[in-house]
N, C-alpha and C positions, 0 to 999 in steps of 0.2 A: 081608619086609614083612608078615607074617600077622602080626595081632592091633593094627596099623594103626589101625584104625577103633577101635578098644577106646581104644590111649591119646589120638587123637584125642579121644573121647567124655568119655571120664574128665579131661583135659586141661580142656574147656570146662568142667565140670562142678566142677572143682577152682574155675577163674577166677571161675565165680559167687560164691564165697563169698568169696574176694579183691574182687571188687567190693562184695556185701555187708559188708564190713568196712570200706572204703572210706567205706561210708555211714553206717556205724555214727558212726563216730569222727567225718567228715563233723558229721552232726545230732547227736553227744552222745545218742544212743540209740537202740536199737536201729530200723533203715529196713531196709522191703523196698518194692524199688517193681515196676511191670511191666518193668523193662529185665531186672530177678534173675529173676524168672519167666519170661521169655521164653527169656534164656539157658537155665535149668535145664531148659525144654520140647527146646531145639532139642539140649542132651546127652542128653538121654532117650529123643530118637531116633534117636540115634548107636549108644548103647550098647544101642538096644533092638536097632537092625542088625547089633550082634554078637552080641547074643544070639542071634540068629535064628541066624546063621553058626556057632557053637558048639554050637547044637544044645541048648542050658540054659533049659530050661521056668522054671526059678525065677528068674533072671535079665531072662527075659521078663517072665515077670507084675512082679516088683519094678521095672522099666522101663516098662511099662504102667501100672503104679497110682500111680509119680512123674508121670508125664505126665497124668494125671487129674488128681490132688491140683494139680499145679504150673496145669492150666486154669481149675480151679475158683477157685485163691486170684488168679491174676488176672482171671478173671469178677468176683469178689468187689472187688477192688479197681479195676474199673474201673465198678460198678455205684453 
């Protein structure tokens, strides 16, 4: 079961963009709304929980600054 949480993470993470595509085709161009954001936040801190478990500093921070970037563009788009 190790590594569990990783394709969990990546799993969700993959599904965002399957939904993002959804909305694309959806609206005839390209749509991000807060539901893609929210998902992308909640794999971010999945995979940041593997990263911890891995012991991979760079996995970290690249976990950490999607989680920023993904808070910020739905602060932005709920503002």
């Amino acid at each position: 079961m190790e590594g569990l949480i990783g394709l969990i993470g990546g799993g969700i993470f993959y599904l965002s963009w399957v939904y993002q595509s959804y909305l694309t085709k959806k609206n005839k161009k390209p749509t991000f709304d807060s539901i893609f954001f929210m998902v992308r936040i909640l794999a971010s801190f999945i995979l940041l929980i593997e990263a911890i478990r891995v012991k991979s500093p760079g996995f970290f921070l690249l976990y950490l600054g999607t989680i920023a970037m993904m808070a910020y563009n739905l602060w932005k788009l709920k503002k």
